[in-house]
GUZA-213773 format. One line per field, with one value per residue (C-alpha): z, y, x; residue number from 0. Coordinates in steps of 0.5 Angstrom, whole numbers. Layout:
REM GUZA-213773
w: Z|...
v: Y|...
u: X|...
num: NUM|...
END
This chain:
REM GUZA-213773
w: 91|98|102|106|114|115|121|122|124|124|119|114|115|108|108|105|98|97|90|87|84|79|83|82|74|73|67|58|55|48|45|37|35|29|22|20|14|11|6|8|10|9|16|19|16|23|29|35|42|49|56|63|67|73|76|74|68|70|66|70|69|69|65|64|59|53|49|43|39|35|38|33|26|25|22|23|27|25|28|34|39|46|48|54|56|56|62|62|61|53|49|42|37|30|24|26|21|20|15|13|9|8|13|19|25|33|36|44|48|56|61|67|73|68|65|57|52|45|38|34|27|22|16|12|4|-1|-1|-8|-13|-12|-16|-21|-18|-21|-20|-26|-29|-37|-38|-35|-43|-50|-57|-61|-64|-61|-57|-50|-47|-40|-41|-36|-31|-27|-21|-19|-12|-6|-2|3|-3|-3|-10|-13|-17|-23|-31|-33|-39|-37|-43|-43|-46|-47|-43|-47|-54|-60|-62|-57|-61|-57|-56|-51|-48|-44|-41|-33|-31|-26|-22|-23|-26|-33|-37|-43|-49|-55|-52|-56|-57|-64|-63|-62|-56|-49|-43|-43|-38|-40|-36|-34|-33|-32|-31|-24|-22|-19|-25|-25|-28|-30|-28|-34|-39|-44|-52|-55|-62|-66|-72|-77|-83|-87|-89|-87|-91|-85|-90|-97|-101|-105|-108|-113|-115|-121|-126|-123|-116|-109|-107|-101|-96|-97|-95
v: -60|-62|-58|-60|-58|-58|-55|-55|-62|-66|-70|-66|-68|-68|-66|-71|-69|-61|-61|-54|-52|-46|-40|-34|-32|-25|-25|-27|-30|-31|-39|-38|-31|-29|-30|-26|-23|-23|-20|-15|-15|-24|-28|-29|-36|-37|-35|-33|-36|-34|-38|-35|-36|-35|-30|-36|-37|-43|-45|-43|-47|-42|-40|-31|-27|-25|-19|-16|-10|-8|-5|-1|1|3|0|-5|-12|-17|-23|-25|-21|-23|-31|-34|-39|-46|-50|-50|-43|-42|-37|-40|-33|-35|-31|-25|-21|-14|-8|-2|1|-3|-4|-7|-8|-11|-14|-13|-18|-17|-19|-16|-15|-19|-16|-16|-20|-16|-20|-20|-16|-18|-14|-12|-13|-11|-15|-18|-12|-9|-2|3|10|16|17|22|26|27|35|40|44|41|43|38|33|35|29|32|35|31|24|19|15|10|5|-2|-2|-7|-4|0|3|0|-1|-8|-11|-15|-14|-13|-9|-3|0|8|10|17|20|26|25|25|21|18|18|14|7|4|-1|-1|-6|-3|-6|-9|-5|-5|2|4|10|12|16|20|21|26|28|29|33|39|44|43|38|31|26|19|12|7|1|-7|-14|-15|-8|-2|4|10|17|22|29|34|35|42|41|48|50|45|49|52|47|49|55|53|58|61|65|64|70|72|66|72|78|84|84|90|90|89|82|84|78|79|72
u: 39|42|45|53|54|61|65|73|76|68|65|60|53|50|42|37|34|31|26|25|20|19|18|12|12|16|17|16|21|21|21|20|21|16|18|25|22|14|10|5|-2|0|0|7|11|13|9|12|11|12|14|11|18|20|27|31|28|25|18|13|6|-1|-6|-5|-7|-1|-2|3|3|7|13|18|16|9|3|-3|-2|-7|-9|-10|-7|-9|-8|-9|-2|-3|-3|5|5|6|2|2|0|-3|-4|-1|1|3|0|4|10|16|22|24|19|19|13|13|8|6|2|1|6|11|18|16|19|20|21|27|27|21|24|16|16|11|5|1|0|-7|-7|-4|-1|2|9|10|3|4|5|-2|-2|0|-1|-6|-2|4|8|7|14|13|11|7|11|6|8|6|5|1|-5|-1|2|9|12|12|17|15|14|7|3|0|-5|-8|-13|-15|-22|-25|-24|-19|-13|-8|-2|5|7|2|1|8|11|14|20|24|22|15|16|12|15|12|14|12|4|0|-7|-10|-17|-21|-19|-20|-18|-18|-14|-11|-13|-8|-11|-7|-10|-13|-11|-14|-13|-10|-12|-8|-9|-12|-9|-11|-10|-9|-8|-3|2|-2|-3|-9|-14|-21|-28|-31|-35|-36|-37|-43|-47|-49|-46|-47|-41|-36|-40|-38|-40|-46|-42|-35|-31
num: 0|1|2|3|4|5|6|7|8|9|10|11|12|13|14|15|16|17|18|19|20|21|22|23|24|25|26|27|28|29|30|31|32|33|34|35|36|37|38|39|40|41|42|43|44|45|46|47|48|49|50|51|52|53|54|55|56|57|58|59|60|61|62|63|64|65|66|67|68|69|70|71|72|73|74|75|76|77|78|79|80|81|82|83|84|85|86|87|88|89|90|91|92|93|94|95|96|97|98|99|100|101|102|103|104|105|106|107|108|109|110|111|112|113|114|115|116|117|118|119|120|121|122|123|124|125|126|127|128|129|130|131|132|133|134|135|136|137|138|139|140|141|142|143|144|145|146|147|148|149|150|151|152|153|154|155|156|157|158|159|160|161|162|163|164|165|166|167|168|169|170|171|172|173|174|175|176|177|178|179|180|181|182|183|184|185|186|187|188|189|190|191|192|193|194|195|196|197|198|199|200|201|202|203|204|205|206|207|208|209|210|211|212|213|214|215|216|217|218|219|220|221|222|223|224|225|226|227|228|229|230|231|232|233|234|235|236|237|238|239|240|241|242|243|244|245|246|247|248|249|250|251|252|253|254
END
């Protein structure tokens, strides 16, 4: 800079040459913003980086300790939260990451005595599918061999339980014993969503529970199901009568 005298009716004195330089570091300014949209549980694509700058906004060279957190949103950070900024006053975050349900998040980075700077939006998305969870439980009593009045719903979802999305094959198998009748395996839609149909056990009385299972996932197990008494279909022999009987007595075991 230079600095200019002046005063009515005299020629202006001009100063000789003033350099400024930055002044003590007051704030963080953001310089690249987080990804605007990750996967969850998955590094950021684009790390944030944050700039020590003085009261005007001037990069400010010293090396000072920068934390962030999540500031809006809820779940986990991962990665490494703390860095130190470089000679010139730059933190540089790497493999940060955010765990948690889907939605909108901010992060917020400080250092102590300094205005924080705070991220723009990172919009979380489901993550990789890790396991089957069910959304509708098939029907608690069902008659043997009878289709079970409420069938099974069964949801593709990541580690944080959110839905993912996908076409995959999804099997049952019935714990207890019997015949599982309906249509298995079943392909989720869209969606990620299994709805199966025309489920019924065939068997003896008593609980039974059905096994959801897809490649490279965690199961799922349904609640317990009780088999009572199909529709009468048959006369059985419990006792027989007398193997051997006079002519015109009562038979001694009656059937």
């Amino acid at each position: 800079r230079t600095l200019q005298f002046t005063s009515a009716g005299l020629a202006a004195a001009t100063s000789g040459a003033i350099t400024i330089t930055p002044g003590a570091a007051t704030q963080l300014t953001m310089v690249q913003q987080p990804s605007a949209s990750a996967q969850n549980g998955i590094s950021f694509p684009q790390q944030p980086t944050v700039q020590l700058r003085d009261i005007s906004g001037n990069a400010v060279s010293a090396v000072v300790p920068v934390t962030v957190a999540i500031a809006t949103g809820g779940g986990t950070l991962g990665g490494t939260t703390v860095v130190n900024t470089s000679g010139a006053g730059l933190a540089t975050f790497s493999n940060l990451s955010i765990t948690g349900l889907t939605g909108s998040r901010t992060l917020q980075f400080t250092s102590a005595g300094l205005t924080t700077a705070t991220s723009t939006a990172i919009n979380i998305t489901a993550g990789a599918a890790t396991q089957l969870v069910m959304v509708q439980q098939p029907s608690a009593t069902a008659a043997n061999g009878a289709v079970f009045a409420q069938q099974p719903t069964v949801q593709v979802r990541d580690a944080s339980g959110n839905n993912v999305s996908g076409v995959r094959s999804v099997a049952v198998a019935l714990v207890g014993g019997g015949v599982l009748g309906g249509t298995t395996p079943v392909n989720t839609d869209a969606n990620g969503l299994a709805t199966f149909a025309g489920l019924s056990i065939t068997g003896t009385i008593g609980s039974r529970t059905l096994q959801f299972t897809s490649a490279g996932l965690t199961g799922a197990t349904s609640t317990a199901i009780n088999i009572t008494a199909g529709a009468a279909t048959q006369l059985v022999m419990v006792q027989q009568p007398s193997a051997t009987a006079a002519n015109g007595a009562v038979f001694a075991q009656q059937p």
